[in-house]
C-alpha positions as CSV (number, residue, x, y, z in Angstrom):
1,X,36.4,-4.3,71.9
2,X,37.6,-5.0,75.7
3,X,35.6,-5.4,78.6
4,X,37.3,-2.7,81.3
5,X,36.6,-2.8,84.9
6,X,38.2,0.5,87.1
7,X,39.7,-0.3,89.9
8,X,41.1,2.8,91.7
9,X,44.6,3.3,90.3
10,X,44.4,0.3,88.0
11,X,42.0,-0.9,85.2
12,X,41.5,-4.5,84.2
13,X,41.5,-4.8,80.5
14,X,40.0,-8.2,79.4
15,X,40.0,-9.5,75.7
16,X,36.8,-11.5,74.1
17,X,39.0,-15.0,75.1
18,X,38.5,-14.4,78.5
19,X,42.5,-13.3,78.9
20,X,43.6,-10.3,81.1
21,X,45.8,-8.1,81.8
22,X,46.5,-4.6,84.4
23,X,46.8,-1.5,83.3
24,X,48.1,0.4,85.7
25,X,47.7,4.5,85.7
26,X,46.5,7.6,87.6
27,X,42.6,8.7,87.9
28,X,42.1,12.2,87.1
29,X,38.4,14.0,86.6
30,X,36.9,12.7,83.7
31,X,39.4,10.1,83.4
32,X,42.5,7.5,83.4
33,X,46.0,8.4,82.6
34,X,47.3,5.0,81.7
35,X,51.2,3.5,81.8
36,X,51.6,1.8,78.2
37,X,54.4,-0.1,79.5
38,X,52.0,-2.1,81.6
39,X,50.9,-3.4,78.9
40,X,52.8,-6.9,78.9
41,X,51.5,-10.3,78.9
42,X,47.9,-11.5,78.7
43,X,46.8,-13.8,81.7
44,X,44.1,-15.9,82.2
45,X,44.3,-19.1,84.8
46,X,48.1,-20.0,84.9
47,X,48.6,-19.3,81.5
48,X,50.4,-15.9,80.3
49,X,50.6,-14.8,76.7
50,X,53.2,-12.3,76.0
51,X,52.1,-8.9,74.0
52,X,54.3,-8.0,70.5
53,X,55.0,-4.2,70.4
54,X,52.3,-4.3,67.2
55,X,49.2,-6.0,69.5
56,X,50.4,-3.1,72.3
57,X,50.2,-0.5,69.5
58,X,46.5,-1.9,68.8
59,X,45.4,-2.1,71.9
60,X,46.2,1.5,73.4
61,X,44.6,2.6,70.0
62,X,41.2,0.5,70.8
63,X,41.2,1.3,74.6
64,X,41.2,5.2,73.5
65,X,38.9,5.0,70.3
66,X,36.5,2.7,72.4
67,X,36.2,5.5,75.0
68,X,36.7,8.6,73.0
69,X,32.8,9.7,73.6
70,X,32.6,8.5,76.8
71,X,32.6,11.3,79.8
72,X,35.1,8.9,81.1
73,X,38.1,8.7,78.5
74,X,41.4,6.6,78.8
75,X,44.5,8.2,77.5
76,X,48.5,6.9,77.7
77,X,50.9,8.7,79.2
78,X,52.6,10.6,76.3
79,X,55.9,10.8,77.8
80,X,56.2,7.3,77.0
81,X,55.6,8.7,73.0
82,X,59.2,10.7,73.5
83,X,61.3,7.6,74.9
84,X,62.1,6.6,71.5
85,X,63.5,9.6,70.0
């Protein structure tokens, strides 16, 4: 579970170690239309810890299952979903 603290056009996503990152998006009504390819690095302090593409894969899937009965939900952007192909 991540602690995750709204900030207007951005939401803080911290981990249980106390490590960070921004994920960056659009507020809509009801919601948060999040970039996946903000998700990066972890920071906490100085230190950065770079995210694998498997960790990403997890998180966007906790962020969304950890607010899917919430009147507030996070989704990705799914265009990012249609890069690949």
């Amino acid at each position: 579970m991540y602690t995750l603290t709204g900030r207007g056009d951005y939401i803080i996503v911290r981990n249980k170690e106390g490590m960070e990152f921004i994920l960056t998006g659009n507020l809509t009504k009801g919601g948060f239309i999040a970039n996946p390819n903000a998700i990066q690095s972890w920071h906490k302090n100085t230190e950065i810890t770079p995210i694998s593409q498997l960790e990403k894969e997890q998180i966007m899937t906790a962020i969304m299952q950890q607010t899917i009965h919430s009147p507030f939900k996070i989704l990705f952007d799914e265009t990012f979903f249609h890069e690949k192909s």
